[in-house]
Structure formats: C-alpha cells, structure tokens
Backbone as CSV, one residue per row, in Angstrom:
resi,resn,N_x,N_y,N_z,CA_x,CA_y,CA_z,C_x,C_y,C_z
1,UNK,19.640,-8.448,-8.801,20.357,-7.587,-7.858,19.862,-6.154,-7.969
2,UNK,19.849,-5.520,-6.600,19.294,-3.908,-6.830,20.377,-3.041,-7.294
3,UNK,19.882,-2.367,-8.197,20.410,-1.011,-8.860,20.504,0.146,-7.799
4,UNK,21.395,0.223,-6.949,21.571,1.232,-6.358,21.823,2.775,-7.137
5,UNK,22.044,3.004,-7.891,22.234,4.034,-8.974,21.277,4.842,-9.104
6,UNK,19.855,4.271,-9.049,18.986,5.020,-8.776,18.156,5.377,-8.050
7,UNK,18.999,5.468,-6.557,18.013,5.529,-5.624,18.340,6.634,-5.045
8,UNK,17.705,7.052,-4.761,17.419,9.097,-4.096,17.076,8.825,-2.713
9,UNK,17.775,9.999,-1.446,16.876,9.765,-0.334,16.928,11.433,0.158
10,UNK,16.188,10.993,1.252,15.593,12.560,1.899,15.769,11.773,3.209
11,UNK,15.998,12.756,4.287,15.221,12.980,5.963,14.198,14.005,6.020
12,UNK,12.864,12.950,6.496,11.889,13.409,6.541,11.677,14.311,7.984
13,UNK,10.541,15.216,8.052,10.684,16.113,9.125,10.998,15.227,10.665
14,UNK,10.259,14.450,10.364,10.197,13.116,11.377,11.380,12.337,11.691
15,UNK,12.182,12.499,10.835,13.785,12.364,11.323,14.058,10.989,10.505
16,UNK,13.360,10.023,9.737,13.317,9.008,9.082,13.937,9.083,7.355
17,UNK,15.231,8.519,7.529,15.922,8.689,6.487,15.159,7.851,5.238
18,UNK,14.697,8.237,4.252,13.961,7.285,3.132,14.414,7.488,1.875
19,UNK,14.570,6.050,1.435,14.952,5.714,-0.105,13.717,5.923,-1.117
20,UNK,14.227,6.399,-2.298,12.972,6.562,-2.599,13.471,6.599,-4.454
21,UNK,12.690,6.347,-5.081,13.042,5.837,-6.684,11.890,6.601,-7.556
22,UNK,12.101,7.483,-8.675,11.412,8.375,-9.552,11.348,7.427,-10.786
23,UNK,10.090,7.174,-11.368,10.116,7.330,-12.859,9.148,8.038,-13.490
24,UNK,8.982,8.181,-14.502,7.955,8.794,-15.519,8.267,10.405,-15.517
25,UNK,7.252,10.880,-16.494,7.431,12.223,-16.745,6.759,13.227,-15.537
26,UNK,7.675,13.764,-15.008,6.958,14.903,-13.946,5.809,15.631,-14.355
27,UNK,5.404,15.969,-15.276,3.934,16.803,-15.483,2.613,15.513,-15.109
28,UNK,3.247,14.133,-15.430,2.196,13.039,-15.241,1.787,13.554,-13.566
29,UNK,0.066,13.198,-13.108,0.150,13.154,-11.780,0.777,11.912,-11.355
30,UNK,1.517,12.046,-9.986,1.810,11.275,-9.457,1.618,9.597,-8.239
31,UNK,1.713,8.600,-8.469,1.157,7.162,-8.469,2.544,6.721,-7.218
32,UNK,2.352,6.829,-5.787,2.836,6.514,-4.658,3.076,4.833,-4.868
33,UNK,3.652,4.032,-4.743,3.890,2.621,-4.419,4.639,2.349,-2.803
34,UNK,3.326,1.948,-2.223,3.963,1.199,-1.284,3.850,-0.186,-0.909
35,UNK,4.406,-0.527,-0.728,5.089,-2.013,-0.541,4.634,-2.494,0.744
36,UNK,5.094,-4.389,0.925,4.496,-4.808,2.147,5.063,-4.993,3.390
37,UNK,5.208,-5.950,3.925,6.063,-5.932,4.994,7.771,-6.715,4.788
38,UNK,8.528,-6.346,4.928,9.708,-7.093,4.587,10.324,-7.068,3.139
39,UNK,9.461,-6.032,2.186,9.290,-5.742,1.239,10.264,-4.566,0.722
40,UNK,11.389,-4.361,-0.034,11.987,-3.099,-0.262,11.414,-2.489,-1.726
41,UNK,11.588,-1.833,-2.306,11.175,-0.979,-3.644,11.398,-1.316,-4.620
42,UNK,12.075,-2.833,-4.491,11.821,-3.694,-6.166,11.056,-4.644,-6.032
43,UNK,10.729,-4.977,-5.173,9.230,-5.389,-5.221,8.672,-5.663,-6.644
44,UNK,8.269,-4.127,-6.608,7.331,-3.758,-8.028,8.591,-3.589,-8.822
45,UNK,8.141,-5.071,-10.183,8.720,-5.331,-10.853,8.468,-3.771,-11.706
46,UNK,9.885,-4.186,-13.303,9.753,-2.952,-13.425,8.833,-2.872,-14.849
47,UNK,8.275,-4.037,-15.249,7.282,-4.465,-16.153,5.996,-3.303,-15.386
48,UNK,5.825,-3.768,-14.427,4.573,-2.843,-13.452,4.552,-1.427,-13.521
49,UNK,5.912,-1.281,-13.121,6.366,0.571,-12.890,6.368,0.762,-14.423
50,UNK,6.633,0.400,-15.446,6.691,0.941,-16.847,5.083,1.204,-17.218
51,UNK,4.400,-0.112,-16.845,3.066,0.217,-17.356,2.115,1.381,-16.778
52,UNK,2.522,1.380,-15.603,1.539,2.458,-14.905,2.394,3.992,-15.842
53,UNK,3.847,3.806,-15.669,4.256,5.229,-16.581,3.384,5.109,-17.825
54,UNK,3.541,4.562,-18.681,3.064,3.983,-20.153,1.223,4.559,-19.949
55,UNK,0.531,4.228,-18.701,-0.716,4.726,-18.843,-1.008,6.082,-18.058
56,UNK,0.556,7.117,-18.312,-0.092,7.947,-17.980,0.526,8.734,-16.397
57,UNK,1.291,7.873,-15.476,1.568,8.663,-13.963,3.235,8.777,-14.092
58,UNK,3.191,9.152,-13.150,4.802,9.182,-12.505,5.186,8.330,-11.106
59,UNK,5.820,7.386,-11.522,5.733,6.862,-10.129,6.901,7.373,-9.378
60,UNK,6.422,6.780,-8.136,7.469,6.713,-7.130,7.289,5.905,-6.288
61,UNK,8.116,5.427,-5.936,8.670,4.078,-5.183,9.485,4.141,-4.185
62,UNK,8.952,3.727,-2.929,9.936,4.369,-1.312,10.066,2.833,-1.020
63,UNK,10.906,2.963,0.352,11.135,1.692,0.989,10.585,2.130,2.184
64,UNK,10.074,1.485,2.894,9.812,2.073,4.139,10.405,1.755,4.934
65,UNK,10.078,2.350,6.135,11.554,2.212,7.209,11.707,1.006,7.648
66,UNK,12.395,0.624,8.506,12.976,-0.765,9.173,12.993,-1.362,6.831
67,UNK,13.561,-1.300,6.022,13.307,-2.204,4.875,14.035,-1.393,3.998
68,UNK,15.332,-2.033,3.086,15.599,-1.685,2.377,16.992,-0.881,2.642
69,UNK,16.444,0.601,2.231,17.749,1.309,2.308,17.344,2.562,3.151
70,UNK,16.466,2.206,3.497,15.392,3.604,4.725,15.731,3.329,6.139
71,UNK,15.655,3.989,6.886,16.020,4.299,8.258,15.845,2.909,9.008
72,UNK,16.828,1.928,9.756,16.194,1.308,10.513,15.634,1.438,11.820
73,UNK,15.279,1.153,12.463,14.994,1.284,14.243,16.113,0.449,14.464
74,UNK,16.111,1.343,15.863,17.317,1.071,17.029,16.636,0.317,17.937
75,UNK,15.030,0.097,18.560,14.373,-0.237,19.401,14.444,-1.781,19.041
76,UNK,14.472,-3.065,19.693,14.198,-4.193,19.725,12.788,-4.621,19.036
77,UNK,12.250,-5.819,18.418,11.791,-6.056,18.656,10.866,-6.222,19.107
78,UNK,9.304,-6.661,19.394,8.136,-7.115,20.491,8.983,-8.495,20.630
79,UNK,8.610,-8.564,22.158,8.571,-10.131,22.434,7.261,-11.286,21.732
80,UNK,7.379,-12.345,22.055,6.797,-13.210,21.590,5.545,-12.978,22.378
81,UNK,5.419,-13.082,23.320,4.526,-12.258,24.485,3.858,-11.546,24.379
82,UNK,4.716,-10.221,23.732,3.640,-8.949,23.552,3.036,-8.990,22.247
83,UNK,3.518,-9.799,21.370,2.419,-9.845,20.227,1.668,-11.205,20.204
84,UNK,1.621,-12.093,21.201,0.692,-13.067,21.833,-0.623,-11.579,22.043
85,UNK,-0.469,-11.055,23.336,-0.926,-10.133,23.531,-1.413,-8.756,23.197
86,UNK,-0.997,-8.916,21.574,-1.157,-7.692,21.452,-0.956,-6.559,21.867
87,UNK,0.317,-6.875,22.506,0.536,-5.113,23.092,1.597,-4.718,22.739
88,UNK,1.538,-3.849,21.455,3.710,-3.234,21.763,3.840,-2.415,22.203
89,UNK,5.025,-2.351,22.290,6.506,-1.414,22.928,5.822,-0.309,23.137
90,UNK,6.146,0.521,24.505,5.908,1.780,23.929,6.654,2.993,23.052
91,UNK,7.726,2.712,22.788,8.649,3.045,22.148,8.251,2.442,20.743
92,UNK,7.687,1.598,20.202,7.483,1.253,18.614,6.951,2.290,17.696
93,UNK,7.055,1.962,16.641,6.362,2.969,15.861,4.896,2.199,15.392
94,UNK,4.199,3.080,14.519,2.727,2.072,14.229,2.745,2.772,12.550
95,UNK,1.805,2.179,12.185,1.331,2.644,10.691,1.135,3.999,10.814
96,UNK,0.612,4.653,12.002,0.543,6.116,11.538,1.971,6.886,11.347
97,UNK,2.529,6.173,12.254,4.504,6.718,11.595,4.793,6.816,10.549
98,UNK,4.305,5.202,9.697,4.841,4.684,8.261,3.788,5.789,7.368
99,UNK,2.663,6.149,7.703,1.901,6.786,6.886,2.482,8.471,6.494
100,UNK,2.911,8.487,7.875,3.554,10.040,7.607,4.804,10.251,7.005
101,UNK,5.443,9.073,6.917,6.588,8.948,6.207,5.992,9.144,4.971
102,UNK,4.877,8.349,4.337,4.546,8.536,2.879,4.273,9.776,2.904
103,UNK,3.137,10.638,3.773,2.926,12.040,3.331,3.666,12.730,3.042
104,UNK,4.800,12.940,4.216,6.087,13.371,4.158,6.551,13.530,2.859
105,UNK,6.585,12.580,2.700,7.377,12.257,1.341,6.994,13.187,-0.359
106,UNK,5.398,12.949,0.168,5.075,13.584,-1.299,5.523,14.773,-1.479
107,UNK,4.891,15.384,0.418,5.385,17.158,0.315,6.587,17.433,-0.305
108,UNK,7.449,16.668,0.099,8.205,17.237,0.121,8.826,17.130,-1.757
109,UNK,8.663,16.188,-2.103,8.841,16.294,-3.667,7.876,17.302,-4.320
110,UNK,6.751,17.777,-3.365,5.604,18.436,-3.849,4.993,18.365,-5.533
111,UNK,4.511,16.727,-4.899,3.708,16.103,-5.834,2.226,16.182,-5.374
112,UNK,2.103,16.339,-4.640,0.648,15.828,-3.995,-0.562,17.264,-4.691
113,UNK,-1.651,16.587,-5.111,-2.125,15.169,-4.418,-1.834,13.767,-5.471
114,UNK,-1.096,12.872,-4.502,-0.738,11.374,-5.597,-2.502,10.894,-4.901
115,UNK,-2.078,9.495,-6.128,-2.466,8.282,-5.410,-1.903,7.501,-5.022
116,UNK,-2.628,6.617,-4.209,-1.455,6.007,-3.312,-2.012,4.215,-4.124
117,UNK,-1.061,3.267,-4.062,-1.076,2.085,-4.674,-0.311,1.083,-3.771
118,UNK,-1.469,0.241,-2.998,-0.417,-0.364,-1.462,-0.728,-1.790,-1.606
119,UNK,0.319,-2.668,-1.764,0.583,-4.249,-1.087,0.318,-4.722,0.082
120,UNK,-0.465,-5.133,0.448,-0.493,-6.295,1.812,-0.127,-4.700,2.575
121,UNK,0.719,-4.527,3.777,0.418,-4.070,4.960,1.203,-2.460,4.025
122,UNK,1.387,-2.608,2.474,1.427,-1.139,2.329,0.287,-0.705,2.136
123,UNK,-0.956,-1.177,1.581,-2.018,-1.360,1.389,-2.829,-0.611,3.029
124,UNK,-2.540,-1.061,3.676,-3.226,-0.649,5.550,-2.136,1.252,5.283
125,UNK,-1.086,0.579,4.979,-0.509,2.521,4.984,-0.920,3.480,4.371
126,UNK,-1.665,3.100,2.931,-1.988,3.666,2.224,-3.806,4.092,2.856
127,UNK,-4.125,3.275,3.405,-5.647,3.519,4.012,-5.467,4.687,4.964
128,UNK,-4.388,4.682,6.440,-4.122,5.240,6.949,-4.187,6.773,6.628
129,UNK,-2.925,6.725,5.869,-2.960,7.875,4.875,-4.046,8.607,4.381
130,UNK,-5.126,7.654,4.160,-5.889,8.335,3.520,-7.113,9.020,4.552
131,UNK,-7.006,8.343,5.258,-8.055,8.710,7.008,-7.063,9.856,7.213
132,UNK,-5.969,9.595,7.534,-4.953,10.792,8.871,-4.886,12.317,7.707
133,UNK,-5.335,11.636,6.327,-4.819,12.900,5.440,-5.648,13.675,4.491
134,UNK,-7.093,13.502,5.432,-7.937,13.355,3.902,-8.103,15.257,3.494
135,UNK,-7.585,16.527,3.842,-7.575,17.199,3.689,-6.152,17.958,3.116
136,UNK,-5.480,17.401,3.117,-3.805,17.952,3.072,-3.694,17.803,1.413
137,UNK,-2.550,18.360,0.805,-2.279,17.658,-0.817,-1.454,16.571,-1.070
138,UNK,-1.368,16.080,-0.101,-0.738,14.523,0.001,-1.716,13.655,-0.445
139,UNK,-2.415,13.476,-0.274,-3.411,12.621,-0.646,-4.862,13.367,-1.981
140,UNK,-5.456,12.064,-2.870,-6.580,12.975,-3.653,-7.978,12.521,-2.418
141,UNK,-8.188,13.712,-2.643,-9.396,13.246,-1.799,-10.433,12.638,-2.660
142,UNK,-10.651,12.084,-3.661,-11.814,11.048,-3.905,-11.489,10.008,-3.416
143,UNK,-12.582,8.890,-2.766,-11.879,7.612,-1.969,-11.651,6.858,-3.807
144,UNK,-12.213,6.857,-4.082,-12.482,5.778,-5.638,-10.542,6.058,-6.630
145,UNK,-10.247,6.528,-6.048,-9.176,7.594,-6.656,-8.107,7.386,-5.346
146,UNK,-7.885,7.484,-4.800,-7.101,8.065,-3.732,-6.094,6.450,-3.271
147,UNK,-6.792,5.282,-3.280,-5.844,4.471,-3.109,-6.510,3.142,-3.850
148,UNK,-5.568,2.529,-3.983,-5.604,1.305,-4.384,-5.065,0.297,-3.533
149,UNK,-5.618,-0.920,-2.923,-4.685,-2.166,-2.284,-5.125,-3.617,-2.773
150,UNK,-4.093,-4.399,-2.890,-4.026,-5.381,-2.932,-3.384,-6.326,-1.757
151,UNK,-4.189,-7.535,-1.602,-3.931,-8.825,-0.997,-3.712,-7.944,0.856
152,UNK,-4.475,-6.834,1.285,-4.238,-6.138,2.662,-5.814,-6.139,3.313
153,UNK,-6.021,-5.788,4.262,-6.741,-5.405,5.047,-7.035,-4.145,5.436
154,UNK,-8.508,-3.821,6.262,-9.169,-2.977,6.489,-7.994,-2.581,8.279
155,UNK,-7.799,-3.563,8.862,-7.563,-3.695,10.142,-8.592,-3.739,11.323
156,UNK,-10.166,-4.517,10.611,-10.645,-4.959,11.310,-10.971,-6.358,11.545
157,UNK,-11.360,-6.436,13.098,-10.922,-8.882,13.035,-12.243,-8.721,11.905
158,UNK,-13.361,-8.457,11.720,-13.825,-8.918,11.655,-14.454,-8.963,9.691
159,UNK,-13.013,-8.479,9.236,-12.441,-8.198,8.107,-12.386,-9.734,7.232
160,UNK,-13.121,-9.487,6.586,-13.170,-10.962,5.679,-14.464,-12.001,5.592
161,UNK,-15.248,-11.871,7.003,-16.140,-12.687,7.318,-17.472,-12.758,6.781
162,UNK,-18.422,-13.481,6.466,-19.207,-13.101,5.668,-20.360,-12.418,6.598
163,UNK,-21.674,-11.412,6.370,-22.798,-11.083,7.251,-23.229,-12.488,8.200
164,UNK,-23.574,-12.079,8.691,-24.615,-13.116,9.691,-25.695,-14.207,9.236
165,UNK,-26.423,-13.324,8.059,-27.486,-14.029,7.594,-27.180,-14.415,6.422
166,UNK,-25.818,-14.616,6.106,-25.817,-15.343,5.061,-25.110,-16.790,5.407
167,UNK,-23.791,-16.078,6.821,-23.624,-17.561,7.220,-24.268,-18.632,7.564
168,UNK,-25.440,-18.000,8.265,-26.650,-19.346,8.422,-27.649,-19.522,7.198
169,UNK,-27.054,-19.122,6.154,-28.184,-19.362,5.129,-27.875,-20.851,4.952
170,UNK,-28.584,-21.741,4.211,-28.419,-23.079,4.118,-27.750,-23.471,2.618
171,UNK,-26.948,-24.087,2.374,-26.397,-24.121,0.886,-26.837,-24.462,0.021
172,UNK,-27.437,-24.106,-1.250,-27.852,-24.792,-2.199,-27.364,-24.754,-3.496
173,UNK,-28.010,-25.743,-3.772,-26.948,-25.988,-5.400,-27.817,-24.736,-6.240
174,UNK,-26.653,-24.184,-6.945,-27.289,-23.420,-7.764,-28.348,-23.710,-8.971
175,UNK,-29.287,-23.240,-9.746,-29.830,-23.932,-10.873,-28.988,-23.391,-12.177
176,UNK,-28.762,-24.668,-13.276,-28.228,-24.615,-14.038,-28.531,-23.292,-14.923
177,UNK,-27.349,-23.060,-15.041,-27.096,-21.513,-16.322,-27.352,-20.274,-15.082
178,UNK,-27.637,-20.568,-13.636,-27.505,-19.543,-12.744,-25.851,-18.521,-12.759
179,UNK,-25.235,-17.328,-12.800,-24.183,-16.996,-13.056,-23.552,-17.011,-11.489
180,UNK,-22.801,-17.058,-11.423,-21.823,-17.262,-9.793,-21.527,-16.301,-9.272
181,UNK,-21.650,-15.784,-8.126,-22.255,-14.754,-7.654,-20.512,-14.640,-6.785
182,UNK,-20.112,-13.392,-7.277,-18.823,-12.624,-6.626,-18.989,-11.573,-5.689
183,UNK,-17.699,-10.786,-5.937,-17.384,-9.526,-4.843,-18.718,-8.596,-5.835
184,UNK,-19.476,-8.077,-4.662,-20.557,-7.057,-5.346,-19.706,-5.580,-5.471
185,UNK,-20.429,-4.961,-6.765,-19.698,-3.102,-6.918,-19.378,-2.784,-5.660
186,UNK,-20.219,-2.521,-4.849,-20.208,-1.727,-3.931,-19.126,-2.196,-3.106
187,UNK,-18.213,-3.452,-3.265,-17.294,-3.934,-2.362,-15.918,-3.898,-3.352
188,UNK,-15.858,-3.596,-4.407,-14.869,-2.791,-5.321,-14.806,-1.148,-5.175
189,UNK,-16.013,-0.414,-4.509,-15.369,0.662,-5.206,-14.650,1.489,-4.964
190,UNK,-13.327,1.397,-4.013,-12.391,2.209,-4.318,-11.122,1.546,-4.854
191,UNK,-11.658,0.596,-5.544,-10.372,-0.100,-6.196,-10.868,-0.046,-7.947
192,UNK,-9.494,0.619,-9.042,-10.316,1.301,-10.108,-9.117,0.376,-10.680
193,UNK,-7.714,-0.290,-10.279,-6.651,-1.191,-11.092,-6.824,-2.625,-10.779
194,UNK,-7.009,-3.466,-11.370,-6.621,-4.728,-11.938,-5.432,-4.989,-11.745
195,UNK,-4.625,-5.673,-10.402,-3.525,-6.034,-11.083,-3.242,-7.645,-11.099
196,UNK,-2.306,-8.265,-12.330,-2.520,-9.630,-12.285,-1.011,-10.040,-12.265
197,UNK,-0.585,-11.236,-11.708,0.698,-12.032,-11.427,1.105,-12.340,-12.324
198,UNK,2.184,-12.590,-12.238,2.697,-13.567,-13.209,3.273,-14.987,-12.519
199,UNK,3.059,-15.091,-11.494,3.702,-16.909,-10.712,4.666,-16.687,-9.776
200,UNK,5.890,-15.313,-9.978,6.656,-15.424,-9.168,6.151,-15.062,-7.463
201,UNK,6.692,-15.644,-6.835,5.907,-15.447,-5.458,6.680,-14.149,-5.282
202,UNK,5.711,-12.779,-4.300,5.760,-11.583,-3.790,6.127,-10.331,-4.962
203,UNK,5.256,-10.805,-6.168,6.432,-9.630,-7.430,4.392,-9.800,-7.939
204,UNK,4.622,-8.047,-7.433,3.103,-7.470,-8.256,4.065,-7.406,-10.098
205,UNK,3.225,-7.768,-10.972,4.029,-7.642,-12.429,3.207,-6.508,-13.506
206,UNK,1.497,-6.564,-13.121,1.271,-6.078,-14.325,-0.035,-5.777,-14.580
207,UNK,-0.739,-4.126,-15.089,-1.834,-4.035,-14.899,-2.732,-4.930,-15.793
C-alpha cells in the first residue's frame, strides 16, 4: 500500500498539479525518476531508490499526470479510431507537456541540472526533455550523463529493426569458440546504469 505521508506536491507554471517524493541528501546531485505509462511513483521499488541514494544522488520521484496523485485530465479519451489512425484530440496533451512537467519540476525545487532515469514511455519523456531542454539547468547537458532508459523507445517505427544489409545477410553457424556478437558501444552510449529485476512484473529493483 502507498505511503501517502510522504508525498509533496507543487502546481507547475503549466497549471499541472504534481506529486512528487524526495530522498537522499540535498548536496547529492540530483537523479529525476520517471516512470511508465499507468505507472505511479512506487513503481521504483525502494531497494532501487536506496541504492541510487547509497551511490551517491538524491532522488526524486514524480507521478505524472493523468497517474497517481498528479493532475488528471478532464478531456476524454482518443477513440478507438483515432488511435487506429493515429490522430489525437486536439485538445490532448503529448510528451512535450509530460516533459515540461519534469523540467518544471526540477526548477522549481532548483535542482537542475539532474539526470533524468526513464521506464518504458518515461524513458521517451526523459529523451524529450533532453532535445526540448538541452540548454536550460533542468537537464545535464552531456548526452552519456543526461538520461538513462529502460525497456522505451526512440519514437521512431523504424526503432528496433536491424540495417538492411544485415537483414539480407544469409545465416551462418558461427565457428566454434567464436564469441556472440551483442548490442555494439556505440549503441550503449548514453546508457552508463545497469539495471536488473528481480521477477516481479513492472518493479525496476536494483542497480
């Protein structure tokens, strides 16, 4: 059950009421957690939030809107239709909303510059963020530094797929004692944390 006891909120300039949860020592720089979709701020177990304090940051932990204890929308819905189609509301909000909610947020605790540390579609907020913000003290401007995501996307289709010339390469068995060929550096490097499960489904646990 959530500990309401420790949850803090603000209205952001943007008019978006947000929950939002402190730990670690304030002189630590500060380590943003955002979460995924449908996701509120316990999420991140607190095995996770201790260790990142333990190595060093201060976290903080928001809910984002429509989730949790943060502002909901009044607007409906997309129909089934318009996200057949890809088209929403014009009245919806988009990730650049949710992103400014995070900026928002730091200013205003005037932590920044954090890093940002994003789940599945907090992960796309935290990218956002880092495009819409790369000059402000909301964000660090090194990319290698500046965010971390897990199990999210770039937000392009064509996100995941392998080059061209490798899909038509022809398969072959490897030769014995050959080593198995993974994600190359250059497709890690702005990811500098490790984080690993523990089984429960949707609970990041632990660096």
């Amino acid at each position: 059950m959530r500990d309401d006891a420790q949850d803090r909120f603000v209205t952001l300039p943007g008019g978006t009421r947000v929950c939002y949860r402190i730990d670690g020592d304030p002189g630590d720089p500060p380590a943003l957690l955002l979460a995924g979709l449908g996701e509120d701020l316990t999420m991140w177990s607190e095995r996770f939030v201790s260790a990142l304090v333990a190595t060093g940051f201060q976290v903080i932990r928001m809910d984002n809107r429509d989730c949790g204890r943060s502002t909901y929308a009044i607007t409906p819905p997309p129909s089934t239709l318009r996200q057949l189609l890809a088209r929403p509301r014009p009245d919806a909000y988009t990730l650049a909303d949710m992103a400014a909610d995070a900026a928002q947020l730091i200013e205003h605790l005037g932590r920044g510059p954090a890093h940002l540390i994003g789940r599945s579609m907090g992960g796309m907020i935290a990218q956002t963020v880092a495009a819409r913000y790369p000059h402000r003290r909301a964000v660090r401007r090194h990319r290698h530094r500046c965010r971390d995501s897990a199990c999210t996307a770039r937000g392009d289709s064509r996100n995941g797929a392998p080059p061209a010339r490798r899909a038509r390469a022809p398969r072959r068995r490897p030769r014995r004692g050959t080593p198995r060929k993974g994600i190359s550096v250059s497709e890690l490097s702005t990811t500098d944390h490790v984080v690993i499960g523990t089984g429960r489904p949707g609970e990041i646990d632990a660096l």
